[in-house]
C-alpha positions as CSV (number, residue, x, y, z in Angstrom):
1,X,0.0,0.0,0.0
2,X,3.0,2.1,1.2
3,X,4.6,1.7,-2.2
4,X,1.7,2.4,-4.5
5,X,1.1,5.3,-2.7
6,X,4.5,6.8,-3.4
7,X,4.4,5.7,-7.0
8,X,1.3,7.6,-7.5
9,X,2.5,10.7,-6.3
10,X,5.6,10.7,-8.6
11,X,3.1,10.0,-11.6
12,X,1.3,13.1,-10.7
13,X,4.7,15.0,-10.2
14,X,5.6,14.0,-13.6
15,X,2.3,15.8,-15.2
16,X,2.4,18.8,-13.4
17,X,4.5,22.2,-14.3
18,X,8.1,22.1,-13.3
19,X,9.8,25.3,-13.6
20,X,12.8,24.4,-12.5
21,X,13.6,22.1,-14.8
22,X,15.2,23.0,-18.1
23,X,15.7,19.4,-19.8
24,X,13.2,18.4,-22.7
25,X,10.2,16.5,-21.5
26,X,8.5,13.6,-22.5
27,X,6.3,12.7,-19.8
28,X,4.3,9.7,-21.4
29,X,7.1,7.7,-21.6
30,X,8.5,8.8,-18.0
31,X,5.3,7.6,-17.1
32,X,5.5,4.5,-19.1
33,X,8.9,4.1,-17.3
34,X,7.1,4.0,-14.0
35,X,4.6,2.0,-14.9
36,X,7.0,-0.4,-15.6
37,X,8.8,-0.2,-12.8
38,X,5.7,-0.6,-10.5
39,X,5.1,-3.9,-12.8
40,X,8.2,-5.2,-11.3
41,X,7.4,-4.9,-7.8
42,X,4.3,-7.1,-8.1
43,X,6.7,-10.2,-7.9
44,X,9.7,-9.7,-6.2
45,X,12.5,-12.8,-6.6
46,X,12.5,-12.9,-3.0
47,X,13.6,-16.9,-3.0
48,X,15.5,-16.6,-6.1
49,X,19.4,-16.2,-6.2
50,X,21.8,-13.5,-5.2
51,X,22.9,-12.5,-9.3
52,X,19.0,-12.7,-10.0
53,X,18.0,-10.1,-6.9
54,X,20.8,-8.2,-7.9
55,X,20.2,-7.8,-11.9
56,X,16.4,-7.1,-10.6
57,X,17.5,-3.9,-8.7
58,X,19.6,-2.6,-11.6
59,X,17.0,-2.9,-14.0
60,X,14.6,-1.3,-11.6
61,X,17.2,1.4,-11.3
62,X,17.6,1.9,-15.0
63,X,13.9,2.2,-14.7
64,X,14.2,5.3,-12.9
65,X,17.4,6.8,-14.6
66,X,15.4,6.8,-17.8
67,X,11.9,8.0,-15.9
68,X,14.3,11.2,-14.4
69,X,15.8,11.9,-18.0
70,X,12.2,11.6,-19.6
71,X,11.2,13.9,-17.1
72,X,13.2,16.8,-17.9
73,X,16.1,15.5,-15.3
74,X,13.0,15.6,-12.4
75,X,14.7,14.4,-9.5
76,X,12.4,11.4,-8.3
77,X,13.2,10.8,-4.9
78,X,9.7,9.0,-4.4
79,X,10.8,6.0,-6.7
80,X,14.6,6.1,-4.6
81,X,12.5,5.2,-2.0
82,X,10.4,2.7,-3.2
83,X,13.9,0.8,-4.7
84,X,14.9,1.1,-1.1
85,X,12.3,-0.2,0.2
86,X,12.6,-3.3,-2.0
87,X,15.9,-3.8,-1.5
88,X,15.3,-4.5,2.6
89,X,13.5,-7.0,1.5
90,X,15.8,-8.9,-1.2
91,X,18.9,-8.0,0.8
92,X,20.7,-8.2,4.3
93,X,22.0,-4.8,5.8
94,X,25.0,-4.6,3.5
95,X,23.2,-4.6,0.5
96,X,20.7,-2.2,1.8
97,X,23.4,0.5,2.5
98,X,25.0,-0.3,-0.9
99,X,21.7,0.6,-2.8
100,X,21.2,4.0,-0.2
101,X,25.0,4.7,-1.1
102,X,24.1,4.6,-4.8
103,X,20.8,5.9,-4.1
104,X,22.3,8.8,-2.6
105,X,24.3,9.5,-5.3
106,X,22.5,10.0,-8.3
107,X,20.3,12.3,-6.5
108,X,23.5,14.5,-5.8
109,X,23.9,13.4,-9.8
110,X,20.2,14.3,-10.4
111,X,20.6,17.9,-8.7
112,X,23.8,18.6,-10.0
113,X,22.0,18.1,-13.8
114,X,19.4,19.9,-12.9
115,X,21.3,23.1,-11.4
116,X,23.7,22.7,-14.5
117,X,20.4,23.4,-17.0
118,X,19.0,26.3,-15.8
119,X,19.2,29.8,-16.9
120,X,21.9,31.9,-16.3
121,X,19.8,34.4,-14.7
122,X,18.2,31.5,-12.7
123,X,21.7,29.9,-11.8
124,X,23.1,33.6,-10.9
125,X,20.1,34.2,-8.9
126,X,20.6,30.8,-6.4
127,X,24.5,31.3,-6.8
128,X,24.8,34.5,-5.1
129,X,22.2,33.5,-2.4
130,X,24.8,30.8,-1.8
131,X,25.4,27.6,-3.9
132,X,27.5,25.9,-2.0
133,X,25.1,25.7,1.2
134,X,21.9,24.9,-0.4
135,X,23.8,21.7,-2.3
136,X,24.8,20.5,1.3
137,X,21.1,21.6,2.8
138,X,20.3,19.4,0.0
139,X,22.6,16.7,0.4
140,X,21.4,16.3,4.1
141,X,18.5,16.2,3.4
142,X,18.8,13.4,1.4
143,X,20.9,11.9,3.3
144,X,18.0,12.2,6.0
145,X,15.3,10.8,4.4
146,X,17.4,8.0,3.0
147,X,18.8,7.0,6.6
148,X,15.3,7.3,7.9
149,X,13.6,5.1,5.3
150,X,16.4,2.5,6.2
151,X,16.2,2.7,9.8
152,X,12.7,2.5,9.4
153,X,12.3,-0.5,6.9
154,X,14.8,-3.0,9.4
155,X,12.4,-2.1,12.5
156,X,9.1,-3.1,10.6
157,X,11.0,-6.0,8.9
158,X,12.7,-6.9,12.4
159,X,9.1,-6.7,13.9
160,X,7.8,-8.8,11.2
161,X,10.0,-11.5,11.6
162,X,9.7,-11.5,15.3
163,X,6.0,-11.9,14.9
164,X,6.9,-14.5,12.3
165,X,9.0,-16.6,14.8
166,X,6.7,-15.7,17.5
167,X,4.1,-17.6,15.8
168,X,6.0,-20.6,14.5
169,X,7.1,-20.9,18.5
170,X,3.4,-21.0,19.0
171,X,2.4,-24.0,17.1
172,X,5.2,-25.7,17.8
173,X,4.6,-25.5,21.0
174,X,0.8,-26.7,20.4
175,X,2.5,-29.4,18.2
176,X,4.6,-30.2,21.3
177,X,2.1,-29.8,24.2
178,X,-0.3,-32.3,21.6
179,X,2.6,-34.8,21.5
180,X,2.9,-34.6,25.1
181,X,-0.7,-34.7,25.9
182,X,-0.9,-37.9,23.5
183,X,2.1,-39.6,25.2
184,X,0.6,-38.8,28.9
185,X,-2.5,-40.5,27.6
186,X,-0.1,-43.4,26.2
187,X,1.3,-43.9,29.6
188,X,-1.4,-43.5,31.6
189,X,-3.4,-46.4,29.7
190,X,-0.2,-48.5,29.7
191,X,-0.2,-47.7,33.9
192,X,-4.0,-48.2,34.3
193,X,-4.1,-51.9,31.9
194,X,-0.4,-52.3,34.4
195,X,-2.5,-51.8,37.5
196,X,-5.3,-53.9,36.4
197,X,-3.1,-56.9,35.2
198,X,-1.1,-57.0,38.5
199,X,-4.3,-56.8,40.6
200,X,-6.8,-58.8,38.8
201,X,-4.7,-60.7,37.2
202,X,-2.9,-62.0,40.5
203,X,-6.6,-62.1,42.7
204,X,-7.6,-64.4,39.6
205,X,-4.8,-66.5,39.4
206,X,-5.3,-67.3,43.5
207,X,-9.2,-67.9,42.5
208,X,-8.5,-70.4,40.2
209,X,-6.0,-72.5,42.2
210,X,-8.5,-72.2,45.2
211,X,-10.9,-73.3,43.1
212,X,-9.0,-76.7,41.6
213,X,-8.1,-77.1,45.6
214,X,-11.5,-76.8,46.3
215,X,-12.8,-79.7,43.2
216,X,-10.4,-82.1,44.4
217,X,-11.5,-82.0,48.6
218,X,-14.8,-81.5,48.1
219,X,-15.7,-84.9,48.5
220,X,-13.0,-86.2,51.1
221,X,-12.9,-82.9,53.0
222,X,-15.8,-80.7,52.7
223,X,-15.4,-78.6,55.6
224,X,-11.8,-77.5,54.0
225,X,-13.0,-76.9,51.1
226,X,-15.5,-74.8,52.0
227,X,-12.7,-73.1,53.7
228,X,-11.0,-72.3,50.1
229,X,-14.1,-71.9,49.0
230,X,-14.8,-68.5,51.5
231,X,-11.0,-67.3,50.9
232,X,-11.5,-67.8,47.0
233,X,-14.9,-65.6,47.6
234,X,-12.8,-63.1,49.6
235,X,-10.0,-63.0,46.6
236,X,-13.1,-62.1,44.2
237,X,-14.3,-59.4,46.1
238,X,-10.2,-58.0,46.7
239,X,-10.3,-58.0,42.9
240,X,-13.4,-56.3,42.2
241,X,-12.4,-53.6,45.0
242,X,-9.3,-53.0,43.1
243,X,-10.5,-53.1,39.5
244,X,-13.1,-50.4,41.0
245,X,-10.2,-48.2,43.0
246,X,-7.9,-48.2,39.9
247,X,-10.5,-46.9,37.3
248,X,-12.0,-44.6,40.1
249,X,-9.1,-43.0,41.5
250,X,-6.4,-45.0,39.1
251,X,-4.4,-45.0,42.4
252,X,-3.2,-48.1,44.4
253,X,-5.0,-48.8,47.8
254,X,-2.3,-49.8,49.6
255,X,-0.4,-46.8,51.0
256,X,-2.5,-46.6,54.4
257,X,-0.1,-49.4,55.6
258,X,3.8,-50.0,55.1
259,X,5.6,-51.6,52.5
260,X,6.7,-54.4,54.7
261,X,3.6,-54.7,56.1
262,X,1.6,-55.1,53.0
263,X,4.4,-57.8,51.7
264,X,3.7,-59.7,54.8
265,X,-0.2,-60.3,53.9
266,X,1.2,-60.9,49.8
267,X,3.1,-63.7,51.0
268,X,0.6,-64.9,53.6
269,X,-2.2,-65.4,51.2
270,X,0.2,-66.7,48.4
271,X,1.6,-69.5,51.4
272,X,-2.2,-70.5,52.2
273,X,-3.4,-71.0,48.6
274,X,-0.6,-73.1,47.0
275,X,1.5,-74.1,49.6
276,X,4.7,-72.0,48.5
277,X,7.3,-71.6,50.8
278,X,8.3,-68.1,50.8
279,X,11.3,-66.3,52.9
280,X,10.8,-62.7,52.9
281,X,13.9,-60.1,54.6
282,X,12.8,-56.6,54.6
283,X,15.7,-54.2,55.6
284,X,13.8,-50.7,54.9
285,X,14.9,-47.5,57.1
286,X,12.2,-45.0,56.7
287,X,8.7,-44.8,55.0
288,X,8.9,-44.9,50.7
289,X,6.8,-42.1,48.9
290,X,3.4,-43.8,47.6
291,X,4.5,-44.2,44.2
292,X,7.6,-46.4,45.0
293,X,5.2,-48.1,47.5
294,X,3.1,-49.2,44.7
295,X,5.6,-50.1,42.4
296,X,7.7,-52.2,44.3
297,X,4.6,-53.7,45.7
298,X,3.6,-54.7,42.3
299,X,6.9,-55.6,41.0
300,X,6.7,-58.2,44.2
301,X,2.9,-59.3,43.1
302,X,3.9,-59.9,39.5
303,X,6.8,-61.9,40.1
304,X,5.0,-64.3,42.6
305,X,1.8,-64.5,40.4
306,X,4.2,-65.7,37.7
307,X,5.7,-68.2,39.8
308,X,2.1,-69.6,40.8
309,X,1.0,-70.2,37.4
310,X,4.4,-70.7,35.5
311,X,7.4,-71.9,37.7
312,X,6.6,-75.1,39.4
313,X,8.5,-73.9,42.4
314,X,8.3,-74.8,46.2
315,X,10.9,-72.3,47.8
316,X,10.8,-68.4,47.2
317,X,13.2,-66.2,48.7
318,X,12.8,-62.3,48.8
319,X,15.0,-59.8,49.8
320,X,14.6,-55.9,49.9
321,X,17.4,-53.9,51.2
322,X,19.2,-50.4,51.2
323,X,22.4,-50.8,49.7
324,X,24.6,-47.6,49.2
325,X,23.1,-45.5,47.3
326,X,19.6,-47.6,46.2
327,X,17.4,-49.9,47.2
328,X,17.9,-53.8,45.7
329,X,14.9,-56.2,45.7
330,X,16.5,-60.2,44.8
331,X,13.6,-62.6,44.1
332,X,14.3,-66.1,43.9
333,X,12.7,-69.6,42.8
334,X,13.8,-72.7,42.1
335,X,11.5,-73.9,39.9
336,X,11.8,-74.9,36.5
337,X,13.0,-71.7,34.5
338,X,12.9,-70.8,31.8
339,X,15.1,-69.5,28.5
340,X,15.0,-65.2,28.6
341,X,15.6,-64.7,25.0
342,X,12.7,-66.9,24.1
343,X,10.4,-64.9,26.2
344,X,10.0,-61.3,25.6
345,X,6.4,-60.9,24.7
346,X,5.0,-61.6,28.0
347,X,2.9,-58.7,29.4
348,X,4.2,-59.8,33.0
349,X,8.0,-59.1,32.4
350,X,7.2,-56.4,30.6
351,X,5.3,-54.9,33.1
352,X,7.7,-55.5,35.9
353,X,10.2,-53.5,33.8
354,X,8.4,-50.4,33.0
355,X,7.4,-50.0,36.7
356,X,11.2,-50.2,37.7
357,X,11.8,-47.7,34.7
358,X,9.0,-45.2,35.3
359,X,10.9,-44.9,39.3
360,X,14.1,-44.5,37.2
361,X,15.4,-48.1,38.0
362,X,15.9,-50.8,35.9
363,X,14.7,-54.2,36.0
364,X,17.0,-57.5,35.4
365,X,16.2,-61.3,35.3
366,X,18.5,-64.3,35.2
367,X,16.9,-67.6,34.5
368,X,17.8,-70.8,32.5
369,X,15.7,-74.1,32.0
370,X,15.4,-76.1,34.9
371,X,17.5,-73.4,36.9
372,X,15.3,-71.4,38.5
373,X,14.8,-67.9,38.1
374,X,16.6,-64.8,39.6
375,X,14.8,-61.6,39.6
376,X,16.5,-57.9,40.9
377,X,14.8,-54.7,40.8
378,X,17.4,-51.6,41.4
379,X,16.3,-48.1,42.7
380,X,18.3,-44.7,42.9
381,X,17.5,-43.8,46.5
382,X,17.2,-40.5,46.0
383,X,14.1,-41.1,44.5
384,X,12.7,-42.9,47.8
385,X,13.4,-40.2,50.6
386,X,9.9,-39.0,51.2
């Protein structure tokens, strides 16, 4: 808008009387020459390389040189500017101050011309008034507008790009916060179908075994079956009050008591419903935050519900300590292994992993066929003081 408004000004200088200047005029084809000129600026080779920005801008300036001679030598500073103005945009600050520089000069060219064509009576009128400070009143003011027109172009164009870069910054970070948002969701349903596994999954398992217990002494000893029969019941209601805390609050129940203690009633039930022998250490000094609580508590869960329905074992021994700097949990069976590189698509393992990861542990198990299995859960204890 800017730029057409200045290019119709000088169209309308070119029509109107100019006293001052001597030269022969032909203002149809100065205005043909500006015409021209404005064609140019409708596509500017802004992407294009340096020798094509730079052949643009001298044909753009030839533009003018002719326009000013067609003119009868009419000094058009209005198109000066408008070249300036396109050259902030197709150049860095060097090239800019090269075409000002130039710029600048064939003014001082322009009104040398002109001052050179009048009169004598003109000339000897404006030489005795004093020539020599009206060309550098002149030249300032030039000079002025020029450095004003640059100064002014890099702030809008500086404020343009910042605007720019502001809002790429804005939707990359809406790309990111999405991306965030969408992993959060991702772990949170991995965390919640965790939490459900471990719980159901392990309440389950204990159903079922009370319930084969139950089909083979129901006959020969009814009176202990019914026993497993009530514990299984009690296991199915534990499950369903679990399933309905983790999609209620998706928060583990256990935190009202401490680790040790909650491992104690694990191990308990496990010992009644299958006859496991389990040996449990506990060497914790102080209280763990809830979400270590839960974890390892799971971790512990998982590993014995594996056991139950996949090891074959009859001796478990479990060890959680403080050593140094973290907290070790060793879980051992001796039942009938199994190969590690031939299992890596069960959810179990898997599970028992990312829990160590998400506290910033890591998870390792050693087993081999008919060895046994060895499984140790490391913890940076930082993470654990409450």
């Amino acid at each position: 808008m800017l730029e057409r408004g200045l290019l119709g000004l000088a169209v309308i200088g070119t029509v109107l009387p100019a006293p001052f200047y001597q030269g022969q005029r032909y203002p149809g084809l100065a205005i043909l020459m500006m015409l021209l000129f404005a064609a140019l600026g409708l596509r500017l080779p802004l992407d294009q390389s340096r020798r094509v920005r730079v052949g643009f801008t001298l044909i753009s300036l030839g533009l003018i040189l002719l326009a000013t001679v067609s003119a009868g030598n009419r000094n058009f500073i209005l198109l000066h500017v408008v070249l300036l103005l396109r050259g902030g945009l197709l150049f860095r600050w060097p090239g800019q101050v090269a075409i000002a520089t130039l710029t600048f000069t064939l003014l001082l060219a322009a009104l040398y011309r002109q001052l050179t064509t009048l009169p004598m009576g003109q000339f000897t009128a404006i030489n005795q008034m004093g020539l020599g400070p009206l060309l550098v009143l002149v030249a300032l003011v030039y000079f002025l507008c020029l450095s004003f027109v640059l100064i002014m172009m890099n702030a809008l164009l500086a404020e343009r790009r910042s605007r720019d870069q502001l809002a790429l910054a804005h939707q990359q970070l809406q790309d990111y916060a999405l991306r965030i948002e969408d992993q959060a969701m991702l772990e949170e349903r991995n965390r919640i179908a965790r939490d459900i596994h471990d719980s159901l999954g392990h309440a389950l398992t204990g159903m079922n075994l009370q319930m084969e217990a139950v089909l083979k002494l129901w006959d020969p000893d009814p009176t202990q079956a019914k026993a497993l029969l009530q514990e299984a019941k009690q296991l199915g209601s534990t499950a369903l009050q679990e399933v309905r805390q983790s999609v209620a609050t998706l928060r583990s129940p256990m935190v009202s008591h401490s680790l040790e203690t909650d491992i104690h009633h694990l191990v308990s039930g496990i010992q009644r419903r299958t006859g496991l022998t389990i040996t449990a250490h506990h060497q914790l000094q102080h209280p763990l935050p809830p979400e270590v609580h839960t974890g390892l508590y799971r971790i512990i869960q998982e590993a014995l519900t594996n056991i139950c329905k996949h090891a074959a074992a009859t001796q478990v021994t479990l060890h959680l300590r403080i050593q140094t700097d973290q907290i070790v949990l060793d879980l051992q069976d001796d039942g009938q292994g199994f190969d590690v590189t031939q299992n890596t698509t069960g959810f179990g393992l898997q599970s028992m992993r990312e829990r160590a990861q998400s506290l910033g542990g890591i998870a390792q198990i050693q087993s081999q066929p008919g060895a046994g299995c060895h499984l140790q859960v490391t913890l940076p204890l930082p993470l654990l003081t409450p």
